[in-house]
C-alpha positions as CSV (number, residue, x, y, z in Angstrom):
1,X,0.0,0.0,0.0
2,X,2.7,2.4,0.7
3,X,4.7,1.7,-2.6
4,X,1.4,2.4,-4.4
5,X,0.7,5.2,-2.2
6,X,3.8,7.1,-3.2
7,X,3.8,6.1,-6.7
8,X,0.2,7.8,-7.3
9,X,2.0,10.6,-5.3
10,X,5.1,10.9,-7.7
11,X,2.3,10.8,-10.8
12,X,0.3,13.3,-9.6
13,X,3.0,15.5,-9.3
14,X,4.1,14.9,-12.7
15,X,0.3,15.2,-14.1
16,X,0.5,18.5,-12.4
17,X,4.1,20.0,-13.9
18,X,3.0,18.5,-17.0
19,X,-0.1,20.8,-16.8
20,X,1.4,24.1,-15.4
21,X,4.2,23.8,-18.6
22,X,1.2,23.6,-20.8
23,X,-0.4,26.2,-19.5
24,X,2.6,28.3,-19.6
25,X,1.9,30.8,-23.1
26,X,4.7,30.0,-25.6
27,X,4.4,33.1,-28.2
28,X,6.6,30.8,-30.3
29,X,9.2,33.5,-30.8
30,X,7.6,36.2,-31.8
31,X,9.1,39.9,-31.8
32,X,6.9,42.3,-29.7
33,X,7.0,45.9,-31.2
34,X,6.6,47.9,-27.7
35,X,6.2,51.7,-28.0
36,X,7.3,54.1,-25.9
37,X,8.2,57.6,-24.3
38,X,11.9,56.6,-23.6
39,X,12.0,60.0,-21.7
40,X,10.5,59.1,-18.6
41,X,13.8,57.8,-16.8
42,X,14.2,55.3,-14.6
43,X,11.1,53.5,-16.5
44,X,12.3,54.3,-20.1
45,X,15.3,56.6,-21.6
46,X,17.9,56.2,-24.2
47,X,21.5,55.9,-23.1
48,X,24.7,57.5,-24.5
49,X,25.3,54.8,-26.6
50,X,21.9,55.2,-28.0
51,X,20.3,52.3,-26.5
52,X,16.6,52.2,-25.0
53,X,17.3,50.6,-21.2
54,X,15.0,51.2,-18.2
55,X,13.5,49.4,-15.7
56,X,10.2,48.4,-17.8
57,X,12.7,47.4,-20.7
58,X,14.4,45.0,-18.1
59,X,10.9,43.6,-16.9
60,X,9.1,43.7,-20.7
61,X,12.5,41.4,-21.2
62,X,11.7,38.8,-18.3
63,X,8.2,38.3,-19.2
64,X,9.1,37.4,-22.9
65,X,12.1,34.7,-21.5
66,X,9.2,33.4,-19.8
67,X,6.2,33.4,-22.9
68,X,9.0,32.9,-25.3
69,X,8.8,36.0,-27.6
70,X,11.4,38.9,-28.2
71,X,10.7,42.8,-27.6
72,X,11.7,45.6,-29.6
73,X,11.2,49.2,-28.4
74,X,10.0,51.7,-30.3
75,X,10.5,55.5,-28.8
76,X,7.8,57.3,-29.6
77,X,5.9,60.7,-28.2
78,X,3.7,60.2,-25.3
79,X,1.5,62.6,-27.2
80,X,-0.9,60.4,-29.5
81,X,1.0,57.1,-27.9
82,X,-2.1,55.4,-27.1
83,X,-3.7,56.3,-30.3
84,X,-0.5,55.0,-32.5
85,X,-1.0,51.8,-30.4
86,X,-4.5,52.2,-31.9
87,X,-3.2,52.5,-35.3
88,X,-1.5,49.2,-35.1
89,X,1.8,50.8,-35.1
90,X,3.1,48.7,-32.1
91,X,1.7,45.9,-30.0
92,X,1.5,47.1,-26.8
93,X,2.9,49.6,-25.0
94,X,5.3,50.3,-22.0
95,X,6.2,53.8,-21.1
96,X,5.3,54.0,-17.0
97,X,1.3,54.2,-17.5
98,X,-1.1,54.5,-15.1
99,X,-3.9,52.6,-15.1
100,X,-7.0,54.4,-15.2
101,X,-10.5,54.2,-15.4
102,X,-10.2,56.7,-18.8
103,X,-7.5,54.7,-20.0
104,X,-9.2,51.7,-19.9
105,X,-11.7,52.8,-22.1
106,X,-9.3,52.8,-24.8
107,X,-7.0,50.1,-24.3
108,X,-6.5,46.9,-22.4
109,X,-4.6,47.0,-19.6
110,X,-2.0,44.0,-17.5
111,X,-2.4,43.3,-14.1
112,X,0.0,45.9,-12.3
113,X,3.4,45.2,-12.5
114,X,4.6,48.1,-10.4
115,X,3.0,50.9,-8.1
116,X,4.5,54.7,-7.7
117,X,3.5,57.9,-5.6
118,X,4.2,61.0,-7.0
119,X,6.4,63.8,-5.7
120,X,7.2,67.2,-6.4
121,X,10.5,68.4,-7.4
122,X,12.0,71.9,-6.9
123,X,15.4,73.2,-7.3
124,X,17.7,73.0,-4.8
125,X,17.5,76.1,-2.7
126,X,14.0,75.7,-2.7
127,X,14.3,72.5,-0.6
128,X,12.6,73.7,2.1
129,X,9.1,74.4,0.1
130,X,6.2,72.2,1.6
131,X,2.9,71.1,-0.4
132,X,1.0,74.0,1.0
133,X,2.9,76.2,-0.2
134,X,2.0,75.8,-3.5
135,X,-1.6,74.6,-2.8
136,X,-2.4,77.9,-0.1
137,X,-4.7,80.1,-1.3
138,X,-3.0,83.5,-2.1
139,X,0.4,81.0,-3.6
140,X,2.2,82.3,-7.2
141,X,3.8,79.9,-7.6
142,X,3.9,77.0,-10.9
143,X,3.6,73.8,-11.0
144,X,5.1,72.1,-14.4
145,X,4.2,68.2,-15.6
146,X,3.7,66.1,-18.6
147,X,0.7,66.5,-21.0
148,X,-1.8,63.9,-20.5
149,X,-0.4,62.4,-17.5
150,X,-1.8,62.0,-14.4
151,X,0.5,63.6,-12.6
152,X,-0.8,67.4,-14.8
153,X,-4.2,66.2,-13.8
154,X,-3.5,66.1,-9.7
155,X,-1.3,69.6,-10.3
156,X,-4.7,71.2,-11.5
157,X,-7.0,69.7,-9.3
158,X,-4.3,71.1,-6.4
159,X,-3.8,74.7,-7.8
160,X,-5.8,74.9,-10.5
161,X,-5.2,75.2,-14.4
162,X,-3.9,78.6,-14.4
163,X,-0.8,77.5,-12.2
164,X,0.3,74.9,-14.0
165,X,2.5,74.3,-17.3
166,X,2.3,71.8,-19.5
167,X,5.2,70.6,-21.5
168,X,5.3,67.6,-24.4
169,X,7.8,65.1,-22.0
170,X,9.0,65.5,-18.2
171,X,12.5,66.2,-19.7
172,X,11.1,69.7,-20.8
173,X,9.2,70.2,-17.5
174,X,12.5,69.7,-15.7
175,X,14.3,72.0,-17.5
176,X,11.9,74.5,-17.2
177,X,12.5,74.1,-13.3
178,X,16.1,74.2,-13.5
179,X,15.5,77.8,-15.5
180,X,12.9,79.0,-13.1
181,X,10.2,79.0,-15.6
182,X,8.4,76.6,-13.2
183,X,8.7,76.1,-9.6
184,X,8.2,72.7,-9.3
185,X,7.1,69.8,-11.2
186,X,4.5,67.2,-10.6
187,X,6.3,63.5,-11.3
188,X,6.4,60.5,-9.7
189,X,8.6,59.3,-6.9
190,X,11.2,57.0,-9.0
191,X,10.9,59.3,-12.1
192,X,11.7,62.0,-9.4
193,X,14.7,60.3,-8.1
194,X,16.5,59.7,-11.5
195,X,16.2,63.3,-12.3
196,X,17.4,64.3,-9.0
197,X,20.4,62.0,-9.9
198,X,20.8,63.0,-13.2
199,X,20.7,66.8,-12.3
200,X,22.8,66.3,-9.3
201,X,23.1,69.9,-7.1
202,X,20.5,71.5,-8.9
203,X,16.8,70.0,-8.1
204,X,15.8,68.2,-5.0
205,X,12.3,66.6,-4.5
206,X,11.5,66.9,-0.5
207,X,8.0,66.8,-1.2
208,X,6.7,62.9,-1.0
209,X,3.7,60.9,-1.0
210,X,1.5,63.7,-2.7
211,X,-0.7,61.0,-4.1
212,X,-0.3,57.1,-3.2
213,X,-1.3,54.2,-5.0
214,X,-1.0,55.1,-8.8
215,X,-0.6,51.3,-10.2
216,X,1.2,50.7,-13.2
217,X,0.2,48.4,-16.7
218,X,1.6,48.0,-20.0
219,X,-1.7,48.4,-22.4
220,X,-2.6,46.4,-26.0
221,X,-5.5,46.9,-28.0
222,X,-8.3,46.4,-26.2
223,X,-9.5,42.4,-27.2
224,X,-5.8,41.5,-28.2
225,X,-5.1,37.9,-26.5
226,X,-1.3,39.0,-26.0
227,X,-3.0,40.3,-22.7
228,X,-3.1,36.9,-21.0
229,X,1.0,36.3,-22.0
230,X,1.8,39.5,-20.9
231,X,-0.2,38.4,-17.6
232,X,0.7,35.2,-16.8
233,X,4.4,36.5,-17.6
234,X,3.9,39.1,-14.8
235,X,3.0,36.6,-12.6
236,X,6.1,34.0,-13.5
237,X,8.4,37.0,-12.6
238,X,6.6,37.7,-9.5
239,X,6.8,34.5,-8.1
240,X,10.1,33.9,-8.9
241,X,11.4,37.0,-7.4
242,X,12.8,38.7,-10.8
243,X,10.3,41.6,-10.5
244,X,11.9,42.8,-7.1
245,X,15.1,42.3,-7.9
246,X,14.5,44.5,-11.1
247,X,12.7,47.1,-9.0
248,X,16.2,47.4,-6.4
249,X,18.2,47.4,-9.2
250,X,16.3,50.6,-10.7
């Protein structure tokens, strides 16, 4: 009884590998065309040797060792992004998004793969400036953030649309700061802390935790079965600890 005992024991696990591996998506190769705003450091941006890296690059990567397919980045202009993705002129799209209610309307979103806050940054001697002093009542001064990002949509709703500028990538908006057209900029936390690296000495972001909880998808078409890979690839690299260890290293 116990040999047959343990040899239903050793088939049953084998039944059940057998049937996780075939449930495992197999994309049979394929090459992913991914577009995105490779401006949006640490999530996207091009290198000096010209090269798209960032830390959705790195996790777009894992997920297709995992559903066996290839990704190929595409920069393109978060401007009209989700309607190129519309177009056909990519598959899906990574580039830091939100996920949304509004969004969602358009395109179909992952599971979240990553959640932010969002911060505001200011320029160095300014380190001392707290949220209410830009959102008190009688306040001058600007806030600056991407078009069509949610981060421009909390600076309104906090000082209204005449305080705030809107610039075509967060690149702009920071250098708007840094020349004092701007006196801070709407971003979120890990986007802050790359610029704050890459303009070391000149902006600071003190001011945290503005807004918690924005979650973080990569989007197809809406009805486009590349959805579940994408999913159950998020979920391999989950469980297997590569999606933390891709989140310390960025």
């Amino acid at each position: 009884m116990k040999r047959l005992l343990s040899s239903l024991v050793v088939l049953a696990l084998a039944l059940a590998g057998t049937m996780a591996l075939a449930q495992t998506p197999d994309l049979g190769g394929r090459t992913i065309i991914v577009g995105s705003d490779t401006t949006y450091p640490p999530f996207e941006t091009v290198d000096q040797n010209g090269d798209i890296v960032g830390f959705d690059v790195d996790v777009v990567n894992a997920i297709c060792e995992r559903v066996n397919c290839v990704a190929k980045f595409q920069t393109t202009a978060w401007d009209g992004i989700f309607a190129a993705l519309a177009n056909g002129e990519f598959d899906m799209i990574a580039s830091g998004i939100s996920i949304t209610p509004e969004r969602a309307k358009v395109v179909e979103f992952t599971e979240p793969y990553h959640e932010v806050n969002q911060a505001v940054a200011v320029r160095t001697e300014d380190s001392n400036l707290t949220l209410a002093d830009f959102t008190v009542t009688d306040s001058k001064l600007i806030l600056g953030a991407q078009n069509g990002t949610t981060n421009a949509d909390l600076a309104q709703e906090l000082v209204g649309r005449d305080r705030v500028r809107i610039y075509d990538d967060f690149n702009a908006a920071i250098l708007a700061l840094i020349n004092g057209d701007v006196d801070g900029v709407m971003i979120d936390d890990s986007s802050a802390d790359a610029f704050v690296q890459q303009y070391a000495g000149q902006i600071a972001a003190p001011i945290r935790n503005v807004e918690s909880g924005d979650k973080l998808g990569f989007a197809v078409q809406q009805g486009n079965e590349l959805v579940d890979a994408l999913n159950a690839g998020i979920e391999m690299i989950k469980a297997d600890g590569t999606l933390a260890e891709l989140g310390a290293k960025w």
